[in-house]
C-alpha positions as CSV (number, residue, x, y, z in Angstrom):
1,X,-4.7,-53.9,144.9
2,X,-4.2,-56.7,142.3
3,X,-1.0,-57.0,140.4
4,X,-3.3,-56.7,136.9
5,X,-5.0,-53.4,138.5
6,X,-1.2,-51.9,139.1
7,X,-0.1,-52.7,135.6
8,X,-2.8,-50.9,134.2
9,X,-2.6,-47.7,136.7
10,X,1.2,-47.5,135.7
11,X,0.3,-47.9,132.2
12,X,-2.0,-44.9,132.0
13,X,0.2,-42.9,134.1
14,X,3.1,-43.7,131.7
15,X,0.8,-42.7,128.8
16,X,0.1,-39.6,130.8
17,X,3.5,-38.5,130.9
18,X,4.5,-39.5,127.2
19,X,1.2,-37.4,126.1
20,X,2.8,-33.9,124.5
21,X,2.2,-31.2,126.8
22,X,3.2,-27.5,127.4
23,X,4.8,-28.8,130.3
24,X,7.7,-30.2,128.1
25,X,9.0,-26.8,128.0
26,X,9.9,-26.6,131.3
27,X,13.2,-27.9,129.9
28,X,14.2,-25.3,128.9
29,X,15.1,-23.7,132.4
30,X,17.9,-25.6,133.1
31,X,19.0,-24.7,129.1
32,X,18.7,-21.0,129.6
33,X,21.2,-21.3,132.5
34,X,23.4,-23.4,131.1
35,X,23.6,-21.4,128.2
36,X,23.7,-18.1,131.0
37,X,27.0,-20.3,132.0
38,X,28.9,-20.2,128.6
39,X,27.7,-16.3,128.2
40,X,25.4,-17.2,125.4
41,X,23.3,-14.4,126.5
42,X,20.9,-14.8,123.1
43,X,20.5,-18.2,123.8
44,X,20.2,-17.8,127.1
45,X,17.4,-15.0,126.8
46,X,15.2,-17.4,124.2
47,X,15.4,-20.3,126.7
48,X,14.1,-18.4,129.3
49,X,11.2,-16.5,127.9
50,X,10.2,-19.9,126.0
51,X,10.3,-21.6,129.6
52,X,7.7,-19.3,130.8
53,X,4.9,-20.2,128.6
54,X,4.2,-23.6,131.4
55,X,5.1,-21.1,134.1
56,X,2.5,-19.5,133.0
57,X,0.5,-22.2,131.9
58,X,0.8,-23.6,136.0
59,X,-0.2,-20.1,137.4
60,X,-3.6,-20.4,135.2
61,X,-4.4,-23.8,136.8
62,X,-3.2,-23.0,139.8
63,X,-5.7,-20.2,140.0
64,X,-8.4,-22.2,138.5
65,X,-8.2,-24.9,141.0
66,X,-8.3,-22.1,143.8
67,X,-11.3,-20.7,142.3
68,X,-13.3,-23.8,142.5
69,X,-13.1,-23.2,146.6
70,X,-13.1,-19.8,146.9
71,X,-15.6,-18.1,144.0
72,X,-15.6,-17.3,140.9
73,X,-15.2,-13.5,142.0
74,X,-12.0,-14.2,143.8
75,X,-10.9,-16.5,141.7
76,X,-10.5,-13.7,138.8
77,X,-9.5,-11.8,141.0
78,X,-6.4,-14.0,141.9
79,X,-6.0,-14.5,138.2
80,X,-5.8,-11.5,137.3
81,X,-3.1,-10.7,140.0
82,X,-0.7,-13.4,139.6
83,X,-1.2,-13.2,135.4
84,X,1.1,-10.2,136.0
85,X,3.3,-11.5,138.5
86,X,6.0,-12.4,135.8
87,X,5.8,-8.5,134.4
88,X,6.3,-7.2,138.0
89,X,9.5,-9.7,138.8
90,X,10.8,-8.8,135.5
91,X,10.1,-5.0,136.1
92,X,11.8,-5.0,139.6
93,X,15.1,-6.9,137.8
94,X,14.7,-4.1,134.9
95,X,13.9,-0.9,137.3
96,X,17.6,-2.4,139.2
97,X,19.6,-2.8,136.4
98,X,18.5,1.2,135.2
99,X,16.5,-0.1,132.0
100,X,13.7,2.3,132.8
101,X,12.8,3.0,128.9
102,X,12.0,-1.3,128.7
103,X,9.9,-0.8,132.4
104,X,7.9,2.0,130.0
105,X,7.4,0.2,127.4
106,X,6.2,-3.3,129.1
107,X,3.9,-1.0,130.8
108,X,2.1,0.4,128.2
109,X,2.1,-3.0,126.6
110,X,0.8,-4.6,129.0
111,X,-2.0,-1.9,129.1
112,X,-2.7,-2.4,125.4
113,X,-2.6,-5.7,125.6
114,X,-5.1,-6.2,128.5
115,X,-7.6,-3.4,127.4
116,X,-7.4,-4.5,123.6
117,X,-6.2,-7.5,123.0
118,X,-7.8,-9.6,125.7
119,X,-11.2,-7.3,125.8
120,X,-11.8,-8.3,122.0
121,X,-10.3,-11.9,122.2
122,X,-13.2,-12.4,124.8
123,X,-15.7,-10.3,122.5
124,X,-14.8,-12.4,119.4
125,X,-14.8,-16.3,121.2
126,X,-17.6,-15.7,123.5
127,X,-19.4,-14.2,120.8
128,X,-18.7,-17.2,118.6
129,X,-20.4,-19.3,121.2
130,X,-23.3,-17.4,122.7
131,X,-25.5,-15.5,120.7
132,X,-26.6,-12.8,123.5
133,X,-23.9,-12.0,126.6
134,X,-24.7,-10.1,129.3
135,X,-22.7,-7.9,131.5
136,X,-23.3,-5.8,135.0
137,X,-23.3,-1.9,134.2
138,X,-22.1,-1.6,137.7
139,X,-19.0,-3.5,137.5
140,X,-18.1,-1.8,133.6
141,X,-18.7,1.7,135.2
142,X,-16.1,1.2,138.3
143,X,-13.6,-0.4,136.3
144,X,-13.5,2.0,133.4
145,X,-13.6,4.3,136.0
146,X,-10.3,2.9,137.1
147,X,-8.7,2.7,134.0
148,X,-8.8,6.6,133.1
149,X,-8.0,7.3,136.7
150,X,-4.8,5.1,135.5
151,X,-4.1,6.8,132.5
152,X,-4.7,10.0,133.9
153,X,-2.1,8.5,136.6
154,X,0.5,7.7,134.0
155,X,0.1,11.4,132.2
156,X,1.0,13.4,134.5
157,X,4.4,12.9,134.6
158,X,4.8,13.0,131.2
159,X,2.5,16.6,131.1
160,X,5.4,17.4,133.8
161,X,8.1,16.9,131.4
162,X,6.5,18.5,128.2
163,X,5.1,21.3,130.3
164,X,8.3,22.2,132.5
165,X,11.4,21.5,130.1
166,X,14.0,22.1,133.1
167,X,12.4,20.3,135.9
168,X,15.3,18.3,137.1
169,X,15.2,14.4,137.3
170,X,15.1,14.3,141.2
171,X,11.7,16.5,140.9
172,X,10.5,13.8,137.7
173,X,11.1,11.4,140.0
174,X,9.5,12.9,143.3
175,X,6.1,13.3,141.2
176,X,6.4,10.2,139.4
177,X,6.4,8.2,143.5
178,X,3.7,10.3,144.5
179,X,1.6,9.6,141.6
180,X,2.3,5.5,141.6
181,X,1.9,5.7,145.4
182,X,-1.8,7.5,145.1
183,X,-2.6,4.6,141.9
184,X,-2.3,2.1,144.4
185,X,-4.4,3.8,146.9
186,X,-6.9,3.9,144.7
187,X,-6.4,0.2,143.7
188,X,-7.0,-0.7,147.0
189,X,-9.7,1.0,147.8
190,X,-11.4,0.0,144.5
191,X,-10.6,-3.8,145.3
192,X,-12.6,-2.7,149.0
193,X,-15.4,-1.5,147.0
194,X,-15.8,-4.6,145.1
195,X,-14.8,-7.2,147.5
196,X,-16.5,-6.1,150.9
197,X,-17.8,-2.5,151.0
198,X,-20.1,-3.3,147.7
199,X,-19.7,-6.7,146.7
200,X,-23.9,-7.8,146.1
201,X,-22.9,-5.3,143.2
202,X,-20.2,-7.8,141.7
203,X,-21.1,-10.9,142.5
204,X,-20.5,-13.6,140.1
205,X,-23.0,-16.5,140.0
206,X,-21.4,-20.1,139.7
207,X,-22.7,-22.1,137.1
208,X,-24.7,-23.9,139.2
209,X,-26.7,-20.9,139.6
210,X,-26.5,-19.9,136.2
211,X,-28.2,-23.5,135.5
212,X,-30.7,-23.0,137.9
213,X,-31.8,-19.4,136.4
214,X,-31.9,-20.8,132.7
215,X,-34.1,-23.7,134.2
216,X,-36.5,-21.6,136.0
217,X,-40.3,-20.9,134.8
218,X,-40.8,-17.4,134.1
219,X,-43.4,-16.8,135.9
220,X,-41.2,-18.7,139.1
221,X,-40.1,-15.7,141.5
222,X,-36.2,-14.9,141.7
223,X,-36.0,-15.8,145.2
224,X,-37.0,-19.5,144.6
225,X,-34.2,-21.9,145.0
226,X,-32.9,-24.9,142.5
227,X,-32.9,-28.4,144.1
Protein backbone atom coordinates (compact mmCIF):
# COMPACT_ATOMS: atom_id res chain seq x y z
CA UNK A 1 0.00 0.00 0.00
CA UNK A 2 1.55 3.46 -0.83
CA UNK A 3 2.91 5.58 1.96
CA UNK A 4 0.17 8.55 0.63
CA UNK A 5 -2.75 5.71 0.84
CA UNK A 6 -1.51 4.99 4.70
CA UNK A 7 -1.51 8.63 5.61
CA UNK A 8 -4.87 9.07 4.58
CA UNK A 9 -6.30 5.69 6.19
CA UNK A 10 -4.67 6.81 9.53
CA UNK A 11 -6.08 10.19 9.05
CA UNK A 12 -9.70 9.13 8.82
CA UNK A 13 -9.25 6.58 11.52
CA UNK A 14 -7.83 9.36 13.76
CA UNK A 15 -10.90 11.48 12.76
CA UNK A 16 -12.93 8.51 13.62
CA UNK A 17 -11.84 8.34 17.04
CA UNK A 18 -11.76 12.24 17.79
CA UNK A 19 -15.58 12.25 16.41
CA UNK A 20 -17.95 12.63 19.85
CA UNK A 21 -19.49 9.45 20.55
CA UNK A 22 -21.49 7.65 23.37
CA UNK A 23 -18.62 5.63 23.59
CA UNK A 24 -16.72 8.40 25.47
CA UNK A 25 -18.61 7.36 28.41
CA UNK A 26 -17.06 4.38 28.86
CA UNK A 27 -14.76 6.44 31.06
CA UNK A 28 -16.53 6.49 33.44
CA UNK A 29 -15.99 2.81 34.63
CA UNK A 30 -12.79 3.08 35.72
CA UNK A 31 -14.19 6.55 37.73
CA UNK A 32 -16.93 4.72 39.43
CA UNK A 33 -14.39 2.33 40.98
CA UNK A 34 -12.10 4.64 41.77
CA UNK A 35 -14.40 6.66 43.43
CA UNK A 36 -15.94 2.84 44.95
CA UNK A 37 -12.03 2.98 46.33
CA UNK A 38 -12.24 6.28 48.35
CA UNK A 39 -15.97 5.21 49.59
CA UNK A 40 -17.56 7.97 47.54
CA UNK A 41 -20.49 5.69 47.22
CA UNK A 42 -22.68 8.81 45.44
CA UNK A 43 -20.06 9.29 43.19
CA UNK A 44 -19.39 6.07 42.73
CA UNK A 45 -23.22 5.09 42.03
CA UNK A 46 -23.53 8.13 39.19
CA UNK A 47 -20.36 6.91 37.42
CA UNK A 48 -21.63 3.66 37.05
CA UNK A 49 -25.16 4.11 35.92
CA UNK A 50 -23.77 6.90 33.49
CA UNK A 51 -21.24 4.19 32.20
CA UNK A 52 -23.97 2.01 31.12
CA UNK A 53 -25.69 4.13 28.59
CA UNK A 54 -22.56 2.68 25.80
CA UNK A 55 -22.99 -0.67 27.59
CA UNK A 56 -25.98 -0.45 26.42
CA UNK A 57 -25.52 1.36 23.47
CA UNK A 58 -22.89 -1.94 22.38
CA UNK A 59 -25.55 -4.53 23.35
CA UNK A 60 -28.04 -2.74 20.63
CA UNK A 61 -25.36 -3.03 17.88
CA UNK A 62 -24.25 -6.07 18.94
CA UNK A 63 -27.71 -7.49 18.43
CA UNK A 64 -28.23 -5.59 15.27
CA UNK A 65 -25.19 -6.96 13.63
CA UNK A 66 -26.45 -10.52 14.74
CA UNK A 67 -29.68 -9.87 13.26
CA UNK A 68 -28.36 -9.21 9.86
CA UNK A 69 -27.31 -13.20 9.76
CA UNK A 70 -29.78 -14.68 11.58
CA UNK A 71 -33.45 -12.85 10.89
CA UNK A 72 -35.11 -10.17 11.76
CA UNK A 73 -37.35 -12.56 14.00
CA UNK A 74 -34.48 -13.67 16.01
CA UNK A 75 -32.79 -10.83 15.90
CA UNK A 76 -35.72 -9.09 18.16
CA UNK A 77 -35.85 -11.72 19.76
CA UNK A 78 -32.16 -11.51 20.98
CA UNK A 79 -32.79 -7.84 21.56
CA UNK A 80 -35.28 -8.01 23.48
CA UNK A 81 -33.46 -10.53 25.78
CA UNK A 82 -30.19 -8.98 26.36
CA UNK A 83 -32.08 -5.21 26.61
CA UNK A 84 -32.79 -6.65 30.05
CA UNK A 85 -29.76 -8.29 30.80
CA UNK A 86 -28.52 -5.25 32.87
CA UNK A 87 -32.00 -5.28 35.05
CA UNK A 88 -31.49 -9.08 35.76
CA UNK A 89 -27.56 -8.61 36.84
CA UNK A 90 -28.59 -5.79 38.83
CA UNK A 91 -31.67 -7.72 40.31
CA UNK A 92 -29.55 -10.81 41.29
CA UNK A 93 -26.93 -8.19 43.15
CA UNK A 94 -30.18 -6.55 44.81
CA UNK A 95 -32.23 -9.94 45.55
CA UNK A 96 -28.38 -10.87 47.51
CA UNK A 97 -27.93 -7.93 49.29
CA UNK A 98 -31.93 -8.32 50.77
CA UNK A 99 -33.23 -5.11 48.83
CA UNK A 100 -36.34 -6.93 47.75
CA UNK A 101 -38.62 -3.65 47.85
CA UNK A 102 -35.96 -2.03 44.85
CA UNK A 103 -36.21 -5.80 42.98
CA UNK A 104 -40.28 -4.79 43.18
CA UNK A 105 -40.15 -1.73 42.06
CA UNK A 106 -37.54 -2.15 38.93
CA UNK A 107 -39.96 -4.79 38.12
CA UNK A 108 -42.96 -3.04 37.72
CA UNK A 109 -40.94 -0.32 36.09
CA UNK A 110 -39.66 -2.11 33.78
CA UNK A 111 -43.16 -3.42 32.90
CA UNK A 112 -44.50 0.16 32.59
CA UNK A 113 -41.77 1.09 30.83
CA UNK A 114 -41.89 -1.68 28.11
CA UNK A 115 -45.76 -1.80 27.68
CA UNK A 116 -46.08 2.12 27.78
CA UNK A 117 -43.40 3.87 27.18
CA UNK A 118 -41.75 1.93 24.32
CA UNK A 119 -45.37 0.75 22.81
CA UNK A 120 -46.28 4.54 22.28
CA UNK A 121 -42.59 5.74 21.52
CA UNK A 122 -42.95 3.27 18.48
CA UNK A 123 -46.73 4.43 17.87
CA UNK A 124 -45.72 8.21 17.86
CA UNK A 125 -42.13 7.82 15.49
CA UNK A 126 -43.40 5.21 13.21
CA UNK A 127 -46.51 7.08 12.89
CA UNK A 128 -44.50 10.23 12.07
CA UNK A 129 -43.04 8.44 9.21
CA UNK A 130 -45.56 6.09 7.68
CA UNK A 131 -48.89 7.07 7.15
CA UNK A 132 -50.62 3.44 7.36
CA UNK A 133 -48.60 0.49 9.63
CA UNK A 134 -49.57 -2.80 9.66
CA UNK A 135 -49.40 -5.38 12.30
CA UNK A 136 -50.15 -9.45 12.46
CA UNK A 137 -53.35 -10.10 14.69
CA UNK A 138 -51.66 -13.34 15.43
CA UNK A 139 -48.61 -12.18 16.95
CA UNK A 140 -50.67 -9.12 19.12
CA UNK A 141 -53.13 -11.85 20.37
CA UNK A 142 -50.22 -14.36 21.89
CA UNK A 143 -48.33 -11.73 23.29
CA UNK A 144 -51.08 -9.84 25.04
CA UNK A 145 -51.98 -13.04 25.89
CA UNK A 146 -48.67 -13.28 27.75
CA UNK A 147 -48.70 -10.20 29.31
CA UNK A 148 -52.02 -10.72 31.51
CA UNK A 149 -50.91 -14.31 32.13
CA UNK A 150 -47.80 -12.11 33.70
CA UNK A 151 -49.76 -9.84 35.55
CA UNK A 152 -52.05 -12.36 36.68
CA UNK A 153 -48.51 -14.09 37.65
CA UNK A 154 -47.36 -11.13 39.62
CA UNK A 155 -51.02 -10.78 41.59
CA UNK A 156 -51.21 -13.58 43.22
CA UNK A 157 -48.91 -13.15 45.66
CA UNK A 158 -49.94 -9.99 46.53
CA UNK A 159 -53.96 -11.39 46.65
CA UNK A 160 -52.02 -13.90 49.13
CA UNK A 161 -50.96 -11.34 51.35
CA UNK A 162 -54.13 -9.06 51.35
CA UNK A 163 -56.37 -12.06 51.46
CA UNK A 164 -54.48 -14.15 54.26
CA UNK A 165 -53.04 -11.42 56.75
CA UNK A 166 -51.05 -14.22 58.84
CA UNK A 167 -49.56 -16.26 56.16
CA UNK A 168 -46.03 -16.45 57.29
CA UNK A 169 -43.04 -15.20 55.06
CA UNK A 170 -41.71 -18.90 54.36
CA UNK A 171 -45.33 -19.68 52.87
CA UNK A 172 -45.08 -15.86 50.77
CA UNK A 173 -42.20 -17.08 49.70
CA UNK A 174 -43.07 -20.79 48.78
CA UNK A 175 -45.94 -19.34 46.46
CA UNK A 176 -44.13 -16.53 45.18
CA UNK A 177 -41.19 -19.62 43.60
CA UNK A 178 -43.97 -21.57 42.41
CA UNK A 179 -45.60 -18.80 40.63
CA UNK A 180 -42.10 -17.30 39.01
CA UNK A 181 -41.12 -20.95 38.27
CA UNK A 182 -44.75 -21.60 36.23
CA UNK A 183 -44.02 -17.68 34.39
CA UNK A 184 -41.16 -19.09 32.97
CA UNK A 185 -42.70 -22.26 31.83
CA UNK A 186 -44.97 -20.43 30.08
CA UNK A 187 -42.26 -18.15 28.56
CA UNK A 188 -40.76 -20.97 27.18
CA UNK A 189 -43.28 -22.57 25.83
CA UNK A 190 -44.56 -19.28 24.27
CA UNK A 191 -40.95 -18.64 22.74
CA UNK A 192 -41.65 -22.66 21.22
CA UNK A 193 -44.83 -21.44 19.81
CA UNK A 194 -43.40 -18.61 18.07
CA UNK A 195 -40.10 -19.82 17.08
CA UNK A 196 -40.66 -23.56 15.88
CA UNK A 197 -44.08 -25.06 16.73
CA UNK A 198 -45.86 -21.86 14.84
CA UNK A 199 -43.47 -19.73 13.44
CA UNK A 200 -45.12 -19.11 9.45
CA UNK A 201 -47.48 -17.24 12.01
CA UNK A 202 -44.58 -14.71 13.01
CA UNK A 203 -42.50 -14.45 10.48
CA UNK A 204 -40.93 -11.17 9.86
CA UNK A 205 -40.11 -10.34 6.20
CA UNK A 206 -36.59 -8.66 5.58
CA UNK A 207 -36.76 -5.66 3.74
CA UNK A 208 -35.79 -7.08 0.86
CA UNK A 209 -39.01 -8.74 0.77
CA UNK A 210 -40.85 -5.84 1.87
CA UNK A 211 -39.32 -4.16 -1.32
CA UNK A 212 -40.21 -6.78 -3.48
CA UNK A 213 -44.11 -6.70 -2.15
CA UNK A 214 -44.40 -2.81 -2.61
CA UNK A 215 -42.95 -3.35 -6.18
CA UNK A 216 -45.20 -6.06 -7.22
CA UNK A 217 -48.31 -5.49 -9.86
CA UNK A 218 -51.41 -6.09 -8.20
CA UNK A 219 -52.77 -8.26 -10.30
CA UNK A 220 -48.99 -10.39 -9.91
CA UNK A 221 -49.80 -13.52 -7.72
CA UNK A 222 -48.17 -13.67 -4.04
CA UNK A 223 -46.21 -16.62 -4.80
CA UNK A 224 -44.15 -14.84 -7.57
CA UNK A 225 -40.65 -14.12 -6.67
CA UNK A 226 -38.50 -10.63 -6.93
CA UNK A 227 -35.29 -10.88 -9.05
Amino acid sequence: MPEKQVRQRSRIEIGALMRPSVYWLLLFAPISAGAAGIHQPVAAFLAAAISLVPLAALIGASTEQLAIHIGPQRGGLLNATLSNLTELIVGIFLIAAGEFTIVKATLIGSIIGNALLVLGASFAIGGSRHKSMSFSADAASVHSSSLLLAVAGLLVPALLVVSTPAVSFTQREGVSVAVAAVLIVMYLAALAFMQITHSHLFHVPAREETLCSRSRPSSSPWNQTCS
